[in-house]
Residue frames relative to the residue before (quaternion, step in Angstrom):
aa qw qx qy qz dx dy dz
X 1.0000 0.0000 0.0000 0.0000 0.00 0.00 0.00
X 0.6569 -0.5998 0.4368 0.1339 3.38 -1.20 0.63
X 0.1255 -0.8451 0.5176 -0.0456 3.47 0.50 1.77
X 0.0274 0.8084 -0.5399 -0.2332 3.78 0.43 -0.47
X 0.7628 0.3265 -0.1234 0.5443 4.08 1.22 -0.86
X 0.3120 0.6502 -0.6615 0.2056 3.19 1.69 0.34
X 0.8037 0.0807 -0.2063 0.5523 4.00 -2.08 0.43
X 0.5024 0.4415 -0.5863 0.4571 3.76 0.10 1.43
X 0.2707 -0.8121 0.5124 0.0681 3.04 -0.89 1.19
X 0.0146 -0.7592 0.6501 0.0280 4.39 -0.69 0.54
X 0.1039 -0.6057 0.7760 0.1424 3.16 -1.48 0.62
X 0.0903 0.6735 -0.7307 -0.0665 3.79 -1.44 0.85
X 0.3630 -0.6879 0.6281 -0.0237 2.94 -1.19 1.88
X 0.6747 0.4014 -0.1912 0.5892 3.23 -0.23 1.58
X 0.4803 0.7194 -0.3601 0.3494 3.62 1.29 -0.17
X 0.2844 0.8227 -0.4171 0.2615 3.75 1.13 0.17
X 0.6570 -0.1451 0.2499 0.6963 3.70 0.83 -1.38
X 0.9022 0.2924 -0.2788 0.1509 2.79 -1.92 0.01
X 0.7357 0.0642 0.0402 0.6730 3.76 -0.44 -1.06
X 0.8232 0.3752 -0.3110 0.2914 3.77 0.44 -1.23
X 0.5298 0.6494 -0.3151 0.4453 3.26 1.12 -0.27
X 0.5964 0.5481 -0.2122 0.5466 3.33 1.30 -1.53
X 0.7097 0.4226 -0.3911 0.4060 3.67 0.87 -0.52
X 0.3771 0.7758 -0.3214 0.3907 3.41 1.02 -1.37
X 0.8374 0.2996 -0.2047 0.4089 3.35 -0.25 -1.84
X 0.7393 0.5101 -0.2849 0.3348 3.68 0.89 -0.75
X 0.5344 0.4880 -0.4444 0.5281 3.52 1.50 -0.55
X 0.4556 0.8004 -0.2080 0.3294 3.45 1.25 -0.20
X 0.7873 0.2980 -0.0164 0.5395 2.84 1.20 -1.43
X 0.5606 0.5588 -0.3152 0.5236 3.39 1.86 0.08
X 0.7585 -0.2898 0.3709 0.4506 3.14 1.14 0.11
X 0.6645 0.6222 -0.3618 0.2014 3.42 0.38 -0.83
X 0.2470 -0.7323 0.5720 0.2750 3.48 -1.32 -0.65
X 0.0179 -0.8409 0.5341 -0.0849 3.54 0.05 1.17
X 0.3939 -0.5608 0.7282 -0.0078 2.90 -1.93 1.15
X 0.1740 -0.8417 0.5108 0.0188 3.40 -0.37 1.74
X 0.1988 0.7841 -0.5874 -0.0224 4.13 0.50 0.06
X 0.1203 -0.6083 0.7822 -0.0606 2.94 -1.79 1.05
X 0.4335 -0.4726 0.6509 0.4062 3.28 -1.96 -0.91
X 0.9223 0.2522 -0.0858 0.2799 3.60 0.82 -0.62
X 0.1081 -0.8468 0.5086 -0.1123 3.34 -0.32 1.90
X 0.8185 -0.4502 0.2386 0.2655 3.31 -1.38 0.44
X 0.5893 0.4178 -0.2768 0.6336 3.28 2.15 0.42
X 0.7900 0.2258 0.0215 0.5697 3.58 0.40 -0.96
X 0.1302 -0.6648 0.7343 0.0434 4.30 -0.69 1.00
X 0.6632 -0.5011 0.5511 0.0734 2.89 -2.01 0.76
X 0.4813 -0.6089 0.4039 0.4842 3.74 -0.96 0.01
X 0.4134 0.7480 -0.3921 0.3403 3.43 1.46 0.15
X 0.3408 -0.8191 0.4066 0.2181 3.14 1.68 -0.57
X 0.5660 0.6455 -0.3596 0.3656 3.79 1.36 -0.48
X 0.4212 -0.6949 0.4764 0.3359 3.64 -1.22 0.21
X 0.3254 0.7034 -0.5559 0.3006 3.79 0.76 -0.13
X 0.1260 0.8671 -0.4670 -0.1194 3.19 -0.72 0.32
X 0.5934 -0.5750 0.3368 0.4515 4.33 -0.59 0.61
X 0.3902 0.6571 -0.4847 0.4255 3.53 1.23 0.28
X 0.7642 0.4343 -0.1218 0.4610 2.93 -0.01 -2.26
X 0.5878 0.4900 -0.3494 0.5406 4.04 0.87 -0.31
X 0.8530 0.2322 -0.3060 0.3534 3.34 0.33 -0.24
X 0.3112 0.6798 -0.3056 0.5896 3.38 2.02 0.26
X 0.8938 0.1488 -0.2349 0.3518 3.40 0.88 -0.63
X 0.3490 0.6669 -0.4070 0.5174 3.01 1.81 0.68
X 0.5329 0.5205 -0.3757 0.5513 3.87 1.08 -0.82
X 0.7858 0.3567 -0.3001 0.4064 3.77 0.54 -1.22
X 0.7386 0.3996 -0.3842 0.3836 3.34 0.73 0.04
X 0.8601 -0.4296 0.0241 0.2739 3.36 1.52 0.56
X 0.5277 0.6564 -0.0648 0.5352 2.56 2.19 -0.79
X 0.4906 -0.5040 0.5857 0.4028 4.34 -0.88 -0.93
X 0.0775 0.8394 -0.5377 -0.0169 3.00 -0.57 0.35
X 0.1487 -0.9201 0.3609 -0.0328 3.90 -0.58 1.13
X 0.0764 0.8284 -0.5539 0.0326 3.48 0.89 0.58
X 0.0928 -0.6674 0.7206 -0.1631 2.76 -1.54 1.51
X 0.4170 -0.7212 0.5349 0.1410 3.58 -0.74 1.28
X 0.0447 -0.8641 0.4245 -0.2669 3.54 0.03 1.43
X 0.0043 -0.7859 0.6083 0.1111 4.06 -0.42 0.73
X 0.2478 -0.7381 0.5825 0.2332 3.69 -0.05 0.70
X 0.4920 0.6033 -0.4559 0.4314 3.97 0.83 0.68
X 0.7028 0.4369 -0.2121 0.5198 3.42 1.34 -1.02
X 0.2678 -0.7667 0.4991 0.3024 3.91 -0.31 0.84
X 0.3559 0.7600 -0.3903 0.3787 3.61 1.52 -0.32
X 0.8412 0.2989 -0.0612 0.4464 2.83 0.12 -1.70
X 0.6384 0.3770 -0.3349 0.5815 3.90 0.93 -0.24
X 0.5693 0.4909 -0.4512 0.4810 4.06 0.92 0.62
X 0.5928 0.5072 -0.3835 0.4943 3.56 1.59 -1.09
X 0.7924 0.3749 -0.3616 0.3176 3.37 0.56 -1.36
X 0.7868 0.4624 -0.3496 0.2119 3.47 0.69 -0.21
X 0.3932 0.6477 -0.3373 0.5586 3.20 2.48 0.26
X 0.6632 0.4047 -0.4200 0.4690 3.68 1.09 -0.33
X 0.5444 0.5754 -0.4406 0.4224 3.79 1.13 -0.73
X 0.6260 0.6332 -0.3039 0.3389 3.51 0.72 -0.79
X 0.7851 0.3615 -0.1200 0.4884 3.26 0.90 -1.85
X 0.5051 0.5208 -0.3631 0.5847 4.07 1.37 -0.49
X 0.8240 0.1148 -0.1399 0.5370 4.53 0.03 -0.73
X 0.2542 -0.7121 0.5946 0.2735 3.66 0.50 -0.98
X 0.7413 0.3466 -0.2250 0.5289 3.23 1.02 0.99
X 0.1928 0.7398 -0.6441 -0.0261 3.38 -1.33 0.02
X 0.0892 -0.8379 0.5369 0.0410 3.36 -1.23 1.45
X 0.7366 0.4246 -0.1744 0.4967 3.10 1.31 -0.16
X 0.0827 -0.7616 0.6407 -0.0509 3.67 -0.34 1.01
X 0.2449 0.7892 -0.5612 -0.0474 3.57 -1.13 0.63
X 0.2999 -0.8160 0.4620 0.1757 3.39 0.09 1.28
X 0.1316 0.8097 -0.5718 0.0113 3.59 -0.39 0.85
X 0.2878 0.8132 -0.4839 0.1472 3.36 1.30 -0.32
X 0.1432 -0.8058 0.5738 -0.0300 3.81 -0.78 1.16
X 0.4994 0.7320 -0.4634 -0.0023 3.07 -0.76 -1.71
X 0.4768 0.7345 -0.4078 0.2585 3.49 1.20 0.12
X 0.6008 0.5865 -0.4638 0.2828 3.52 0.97 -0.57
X 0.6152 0.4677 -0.4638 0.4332 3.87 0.17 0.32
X 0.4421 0.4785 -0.4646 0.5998 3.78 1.29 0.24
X 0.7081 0.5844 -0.3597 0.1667 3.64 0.08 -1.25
X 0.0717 0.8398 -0.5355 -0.0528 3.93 -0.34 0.71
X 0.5763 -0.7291 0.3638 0.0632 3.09 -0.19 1.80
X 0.7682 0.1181 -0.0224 0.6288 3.63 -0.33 1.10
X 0.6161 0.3667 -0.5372 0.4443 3.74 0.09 -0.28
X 0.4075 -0.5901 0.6235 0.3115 3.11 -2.08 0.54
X 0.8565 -0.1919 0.2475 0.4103 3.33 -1.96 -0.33
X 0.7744 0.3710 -0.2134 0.4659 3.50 0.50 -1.01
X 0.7707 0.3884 -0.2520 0.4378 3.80 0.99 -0.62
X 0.5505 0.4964 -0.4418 0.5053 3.50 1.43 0.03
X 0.5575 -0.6302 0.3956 0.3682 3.40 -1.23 1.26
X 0.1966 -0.8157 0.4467 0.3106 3.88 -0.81 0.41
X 0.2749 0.6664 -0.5392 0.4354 3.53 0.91 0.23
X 0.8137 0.4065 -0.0784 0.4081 3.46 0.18 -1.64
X 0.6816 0.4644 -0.2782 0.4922 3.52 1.44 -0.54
X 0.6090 0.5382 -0.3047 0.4966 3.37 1.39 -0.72
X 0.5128 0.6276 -0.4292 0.3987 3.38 1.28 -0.61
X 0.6061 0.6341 -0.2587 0.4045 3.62 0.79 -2.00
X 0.6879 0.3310 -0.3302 0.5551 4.07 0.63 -1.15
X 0.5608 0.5761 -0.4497 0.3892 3.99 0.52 -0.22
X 0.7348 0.3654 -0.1896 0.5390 3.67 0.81 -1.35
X 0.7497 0.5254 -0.2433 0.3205 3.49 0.63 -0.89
X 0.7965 0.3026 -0.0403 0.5219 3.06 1.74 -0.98
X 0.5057 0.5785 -0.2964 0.5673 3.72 0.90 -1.01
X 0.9110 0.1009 -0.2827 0.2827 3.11 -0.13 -1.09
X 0.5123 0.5786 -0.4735 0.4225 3.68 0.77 0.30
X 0.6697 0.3838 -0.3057 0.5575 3.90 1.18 -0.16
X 0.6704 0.4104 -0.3600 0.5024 3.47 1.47 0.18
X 0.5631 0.3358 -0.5564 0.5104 3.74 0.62 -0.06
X 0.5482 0.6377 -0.4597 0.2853 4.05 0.55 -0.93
X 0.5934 0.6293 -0.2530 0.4334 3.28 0.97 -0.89
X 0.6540 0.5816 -0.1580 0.4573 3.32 0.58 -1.02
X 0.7723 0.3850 -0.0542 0.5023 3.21 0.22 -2.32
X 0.5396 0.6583 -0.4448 0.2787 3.99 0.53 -0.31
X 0.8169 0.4055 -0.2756 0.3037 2.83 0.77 -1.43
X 0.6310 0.5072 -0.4473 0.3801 3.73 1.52 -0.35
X 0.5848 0.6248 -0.3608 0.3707 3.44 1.23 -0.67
X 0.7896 0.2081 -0.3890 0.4265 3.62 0.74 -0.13
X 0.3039 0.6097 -0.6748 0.2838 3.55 0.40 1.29
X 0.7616 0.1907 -0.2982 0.5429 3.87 1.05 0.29
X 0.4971 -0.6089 0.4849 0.3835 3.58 -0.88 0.59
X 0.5688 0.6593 -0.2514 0.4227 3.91 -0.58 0.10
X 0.5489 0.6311 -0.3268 0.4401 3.58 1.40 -0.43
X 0.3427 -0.7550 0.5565 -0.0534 3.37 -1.21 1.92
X 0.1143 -0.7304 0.6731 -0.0203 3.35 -0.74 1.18
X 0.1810 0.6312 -0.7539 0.0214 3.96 -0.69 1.31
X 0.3992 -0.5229 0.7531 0.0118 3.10 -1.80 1.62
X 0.1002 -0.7786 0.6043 0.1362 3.66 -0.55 0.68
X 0.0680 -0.8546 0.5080 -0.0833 3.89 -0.40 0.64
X 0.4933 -0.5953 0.5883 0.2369 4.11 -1.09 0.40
X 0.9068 0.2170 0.0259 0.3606 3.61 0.06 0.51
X 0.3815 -0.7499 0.4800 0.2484 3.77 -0.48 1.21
X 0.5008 -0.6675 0.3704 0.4080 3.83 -0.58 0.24
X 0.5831 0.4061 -0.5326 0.4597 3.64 0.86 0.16
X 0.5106 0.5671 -0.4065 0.5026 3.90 0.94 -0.43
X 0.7712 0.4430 -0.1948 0.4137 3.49 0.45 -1.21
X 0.3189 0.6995 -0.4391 0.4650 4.03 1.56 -0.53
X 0.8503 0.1184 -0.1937 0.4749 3.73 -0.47 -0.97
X 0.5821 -0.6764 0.3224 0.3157 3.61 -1.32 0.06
X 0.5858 -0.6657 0.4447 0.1266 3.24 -0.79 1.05
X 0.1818 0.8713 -0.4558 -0.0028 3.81 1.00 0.86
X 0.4899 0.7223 -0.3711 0.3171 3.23 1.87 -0.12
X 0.7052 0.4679 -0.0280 0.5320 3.45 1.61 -0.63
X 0.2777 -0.8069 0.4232 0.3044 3.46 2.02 -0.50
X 0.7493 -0.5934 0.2336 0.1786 3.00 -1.50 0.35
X 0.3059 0.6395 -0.3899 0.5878 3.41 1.90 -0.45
X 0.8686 0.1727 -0.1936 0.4221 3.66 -0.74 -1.25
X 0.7110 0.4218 -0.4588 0.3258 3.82 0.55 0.35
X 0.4445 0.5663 -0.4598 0.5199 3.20 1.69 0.06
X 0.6571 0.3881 -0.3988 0.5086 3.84 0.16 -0.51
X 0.7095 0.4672 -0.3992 0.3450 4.01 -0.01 -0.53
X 0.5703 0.6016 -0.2358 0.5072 3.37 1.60 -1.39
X 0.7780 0.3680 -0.1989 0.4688 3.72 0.53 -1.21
X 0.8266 0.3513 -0.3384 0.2808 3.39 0.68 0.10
X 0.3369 0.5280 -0.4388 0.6443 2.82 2.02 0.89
X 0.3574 0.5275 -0.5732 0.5152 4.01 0.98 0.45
X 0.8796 0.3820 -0.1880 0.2122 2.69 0.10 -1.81
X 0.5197 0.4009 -0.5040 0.5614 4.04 0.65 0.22
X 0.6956 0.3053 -0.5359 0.3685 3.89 0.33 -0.20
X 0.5395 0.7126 -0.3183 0.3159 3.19 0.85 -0.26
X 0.7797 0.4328 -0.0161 0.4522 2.85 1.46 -1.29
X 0.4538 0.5309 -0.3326 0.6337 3.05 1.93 -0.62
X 0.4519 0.6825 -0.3977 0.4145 3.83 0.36 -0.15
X 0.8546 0.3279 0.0473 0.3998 3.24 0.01 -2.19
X 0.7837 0.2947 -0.2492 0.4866 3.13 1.51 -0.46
X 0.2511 0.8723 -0.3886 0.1583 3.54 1.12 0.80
X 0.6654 0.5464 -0.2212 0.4580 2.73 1.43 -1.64
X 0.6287 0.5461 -0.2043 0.5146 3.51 0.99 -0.99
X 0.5981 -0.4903 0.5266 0.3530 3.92 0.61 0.81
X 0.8201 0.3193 -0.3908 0.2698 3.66 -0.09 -0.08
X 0.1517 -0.7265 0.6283 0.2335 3.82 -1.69 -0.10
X 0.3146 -0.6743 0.6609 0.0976 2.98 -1.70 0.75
X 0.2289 -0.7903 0.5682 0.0148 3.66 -0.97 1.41
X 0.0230 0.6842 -0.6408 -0.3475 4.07 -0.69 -0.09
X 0.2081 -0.6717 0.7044 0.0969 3.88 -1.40 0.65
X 0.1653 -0.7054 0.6836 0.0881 2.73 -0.96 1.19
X 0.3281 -0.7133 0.5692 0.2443 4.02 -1.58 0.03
X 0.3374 -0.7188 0.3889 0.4671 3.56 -0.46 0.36
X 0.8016 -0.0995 0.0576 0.5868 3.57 -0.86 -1.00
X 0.3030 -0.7885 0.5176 0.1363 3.48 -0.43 0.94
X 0.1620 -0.6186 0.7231 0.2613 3.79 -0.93 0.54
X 0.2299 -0.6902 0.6861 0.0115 3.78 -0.63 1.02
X 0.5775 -0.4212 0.5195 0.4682 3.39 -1.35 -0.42
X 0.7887 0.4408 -0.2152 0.3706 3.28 0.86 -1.41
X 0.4495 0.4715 -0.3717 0.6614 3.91 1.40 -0.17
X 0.5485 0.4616 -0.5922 0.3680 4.13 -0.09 -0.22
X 0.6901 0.6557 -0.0917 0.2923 2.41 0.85 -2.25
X 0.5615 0.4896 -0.4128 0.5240 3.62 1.19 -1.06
X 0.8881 0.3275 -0.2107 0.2442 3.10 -0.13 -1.25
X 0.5455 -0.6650 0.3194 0.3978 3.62 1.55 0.03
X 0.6006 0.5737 -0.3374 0.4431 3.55 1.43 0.39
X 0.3245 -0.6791 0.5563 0.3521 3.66 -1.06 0.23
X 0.7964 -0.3593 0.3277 0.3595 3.37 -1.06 -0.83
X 0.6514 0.5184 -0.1000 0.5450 2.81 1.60 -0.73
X 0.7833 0.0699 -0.1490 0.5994 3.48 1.02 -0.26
X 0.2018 0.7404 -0.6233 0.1503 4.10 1.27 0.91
X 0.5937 0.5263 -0.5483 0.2644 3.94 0.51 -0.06
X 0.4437 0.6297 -0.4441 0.4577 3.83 1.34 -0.17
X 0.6421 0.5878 -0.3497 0.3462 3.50 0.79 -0.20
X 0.5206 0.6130 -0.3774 0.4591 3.34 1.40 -1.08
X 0.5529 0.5485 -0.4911 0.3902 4.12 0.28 -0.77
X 0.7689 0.3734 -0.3190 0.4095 3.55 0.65 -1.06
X 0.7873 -0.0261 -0.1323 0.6017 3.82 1.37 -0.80
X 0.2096 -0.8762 0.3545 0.2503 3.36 -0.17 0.20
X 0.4433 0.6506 -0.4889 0.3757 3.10 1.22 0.07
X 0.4097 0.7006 -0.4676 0.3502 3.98 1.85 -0.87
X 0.5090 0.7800 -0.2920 0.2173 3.63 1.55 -0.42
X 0.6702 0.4485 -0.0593 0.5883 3.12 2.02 -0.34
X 0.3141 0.6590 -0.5451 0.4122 3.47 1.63 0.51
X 0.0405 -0.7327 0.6575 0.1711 2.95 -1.54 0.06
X 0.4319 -0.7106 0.3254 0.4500 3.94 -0.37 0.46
X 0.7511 -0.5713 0.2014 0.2626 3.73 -1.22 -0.30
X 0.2101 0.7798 -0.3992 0.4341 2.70 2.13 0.41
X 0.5192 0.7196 -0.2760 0.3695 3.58 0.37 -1.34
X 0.7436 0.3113 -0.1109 0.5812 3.54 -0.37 -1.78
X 0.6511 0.6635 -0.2809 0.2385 3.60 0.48 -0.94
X 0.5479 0.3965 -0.1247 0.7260 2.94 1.89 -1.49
X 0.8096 0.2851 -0.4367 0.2692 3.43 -0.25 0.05
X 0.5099 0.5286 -0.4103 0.5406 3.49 1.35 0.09
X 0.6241 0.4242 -0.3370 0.5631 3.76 0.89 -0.39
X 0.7074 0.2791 -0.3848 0.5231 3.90 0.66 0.35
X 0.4294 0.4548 -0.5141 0.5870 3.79 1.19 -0.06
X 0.8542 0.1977 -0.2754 0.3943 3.56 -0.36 -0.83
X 0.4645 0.3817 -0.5694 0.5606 3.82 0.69 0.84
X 0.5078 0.7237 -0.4169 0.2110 3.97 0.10 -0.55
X 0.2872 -0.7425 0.5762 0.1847 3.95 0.50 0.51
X 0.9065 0.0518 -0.1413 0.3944 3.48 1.10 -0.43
X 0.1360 -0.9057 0.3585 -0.1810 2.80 1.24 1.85
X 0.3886 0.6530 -0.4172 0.4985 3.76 1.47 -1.24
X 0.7317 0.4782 -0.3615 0.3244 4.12 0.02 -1.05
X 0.7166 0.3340 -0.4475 0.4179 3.35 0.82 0.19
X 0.2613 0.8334 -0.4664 0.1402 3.75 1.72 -0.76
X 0.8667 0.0535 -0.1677 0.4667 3.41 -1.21 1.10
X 0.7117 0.3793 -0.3532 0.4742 3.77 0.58 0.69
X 0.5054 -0.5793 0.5245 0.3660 3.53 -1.54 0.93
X 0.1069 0.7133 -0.6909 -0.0487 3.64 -1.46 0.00
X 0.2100 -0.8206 0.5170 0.1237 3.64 -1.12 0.52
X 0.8054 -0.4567 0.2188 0.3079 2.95 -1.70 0.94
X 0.4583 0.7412 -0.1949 0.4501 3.49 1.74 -0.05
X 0.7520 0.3582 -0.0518 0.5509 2.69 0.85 -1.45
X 0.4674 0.5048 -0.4202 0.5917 3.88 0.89 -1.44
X 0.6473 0.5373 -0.3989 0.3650 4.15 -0.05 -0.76
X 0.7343 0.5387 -0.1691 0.3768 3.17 0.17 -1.50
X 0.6782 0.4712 -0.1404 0.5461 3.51 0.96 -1.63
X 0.8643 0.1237 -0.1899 0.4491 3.67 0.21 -1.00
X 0.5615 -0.5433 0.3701 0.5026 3.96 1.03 0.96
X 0.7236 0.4684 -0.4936 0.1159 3.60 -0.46 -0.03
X 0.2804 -0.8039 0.4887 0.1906 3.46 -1.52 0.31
X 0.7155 -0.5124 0.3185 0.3522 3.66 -1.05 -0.02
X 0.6290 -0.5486 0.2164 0.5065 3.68 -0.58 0.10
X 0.6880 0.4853 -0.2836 0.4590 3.20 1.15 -0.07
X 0.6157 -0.5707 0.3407 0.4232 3.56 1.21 0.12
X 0.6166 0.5782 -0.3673 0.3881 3.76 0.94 -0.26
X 0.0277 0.8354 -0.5204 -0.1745 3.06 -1.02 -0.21
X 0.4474 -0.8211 0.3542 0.0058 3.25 -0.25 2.21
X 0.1321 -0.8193 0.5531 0.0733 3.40 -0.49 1.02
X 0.1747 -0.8879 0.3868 0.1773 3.36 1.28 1.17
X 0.7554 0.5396 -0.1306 0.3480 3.59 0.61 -1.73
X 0.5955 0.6646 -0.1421 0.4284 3.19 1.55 -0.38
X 0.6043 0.5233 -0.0454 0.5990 2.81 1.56 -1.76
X 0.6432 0.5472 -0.2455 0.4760 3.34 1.03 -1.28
X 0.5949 0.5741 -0.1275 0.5479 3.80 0.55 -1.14
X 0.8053 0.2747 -0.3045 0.4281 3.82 0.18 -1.39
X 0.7528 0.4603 -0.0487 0.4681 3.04 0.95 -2.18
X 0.7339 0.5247 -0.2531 0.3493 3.93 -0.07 -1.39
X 0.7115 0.5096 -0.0441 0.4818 3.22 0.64 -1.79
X 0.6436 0.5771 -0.1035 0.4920 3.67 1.51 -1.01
X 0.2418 -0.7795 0.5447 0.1929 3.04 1.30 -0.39
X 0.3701 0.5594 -0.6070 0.4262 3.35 0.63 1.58
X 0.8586 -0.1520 0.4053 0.2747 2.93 -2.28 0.20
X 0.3078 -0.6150 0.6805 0.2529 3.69 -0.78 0.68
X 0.0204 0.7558 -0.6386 0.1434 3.60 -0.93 1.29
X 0.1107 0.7928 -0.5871 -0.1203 3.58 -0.11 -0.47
X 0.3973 0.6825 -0.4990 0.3568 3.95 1.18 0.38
X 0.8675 0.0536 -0.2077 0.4489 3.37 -0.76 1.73
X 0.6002 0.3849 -0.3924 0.5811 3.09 1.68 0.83
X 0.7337 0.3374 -0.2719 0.5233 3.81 0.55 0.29
């Protein structure tokens, strides 16, 4: 079978639930060896409060074929994101894959409030998790990644940059500064890491079915179309499998450098490298979102999935 990342080595920071997990398992299944860090294992839960844990993520990276390595990790503490990336070093002697997903902000996030009415403790908190720590594991992880040309920087982010151009007041100003700035940060990085053979990409996902969005809406995976009755636009989610596969074919890609310094979604990574969701579709969320949602049309999803 067809290993493309088989003795390639990724750390996603952030690999707990959702999108990062959903990656994890797929660099996985290419072959890969991955380094799952979170805050929350099967002893000790985040302020996120969720049960997923960087165990069970790397348990299912092993089952899908790959290594998997969970290491209990605050990407807030530069300590602890120097240890983990001084052990990645001395355990492979390498690292080609970096994917900053680090989150955890959505329980800060107060929807619709402006600057002055969103709490700022809690908002200042959101640019700490959302941002700090994706320019603090980078720090760290750079310097082993350019000992080989080939090194992949994915910035994970909420939004394509023509979506992301006007302001987001539905989401306020706390969480569009973090979505906006880490699409800086891969151009930023795609920059610094040119000379050095390598590129840096931000990926965005469309509507994500998270655990914690099932969970909102009271559906599993198996039966998220019961959700649409309550919104229907939820008609254009797509689960986390998706983005997953397409960051596992960006970071197989020999000519990955072509996207370096630009945002691109799980939509699009689809389209370009054939692949589809677990259900066979392939959701052009941001599009739909942008033409139809935002438009204050009709939930439709004809010629977008």
């Amino acid at each position: 079978m067809d290993r493309p990342l088989e003795g390639r080595v990724a750390l996603v920071a952030g690999a707990t639930r959702g999108a990062g997990r959903a990656i994890a398992v797929e660099l996985g299944r290419e072959g890969a060896t991955v380094y799952a860090t979170g805050r929350t294992t099967r002893t000790a839960r985040s302020e996120m409060g969720r049960p997923e844990t960087i165990e069970e993520t790397a348990e299912l990276v092993d089952g899908a074929g790959g290594t998997g390595i969970a290491v209990q990790v605050d990407h807030l503490v530069p300590d602890q994101v120097k240890a983990l990336v001084e052990r990645i070093g001395a355990e492979q002697g390498r690292l080609d894959v970096l994917v900053n997903d680090v989150w955890g902000g959505d329980v800060y996030t107060e929807f619709g409030r402006r600057l002055w009415e969103h709490d700022l403790e809690q908002g200042l908190r959101m640019l700490r998790l959302g941002i700090d720590t994706h320019v603090t594991t980078s720090h760290f992880a750079l310097p082993l990644m350019i000992r080989r040309p080939g090194a992949l920087v994915v910035e994970m982010t909420d939004g394509t940059t023509e979506f992301n151009a006007g302001y987001r007041a539905d989401v306020g100003l706390f969480y569009d500064l973090v979505k906006t700035s880490v699409q800086r940060l891969a151009k930023a990085q795609a920059h610094e890491l040119r000379d050095h053979g390598g590129a840096a990409v931000a990926v965005t996902p469309g509507w994500l079915r998270s655990e914690a969005m099932l969970e909102h809406f009271g559906v599993s995976e198996e039966n998220w179309r019961d959700a649409v009755a309550k919104e229907p636009h939820f008609a254009i989610s797509e689960s986390p499998a998706l983005v997953g596969r397409g960051v596992a074919a960006l970071a197989a890609d020999p000519d990955a450098a072509r996207w370096t310094g630009t945002t691109v979604s799980s939509g699009h990574l689809a389209k370009v490298y054939g692949l589809t969701d677990t259900d066979g579709s392939r959701p052009d969320a941001w599009r739909y979102m942008s033409e139809v949602q935002y438009a204050g049309r009709e939930a439709d999803t004809t010629g977008y999935r």
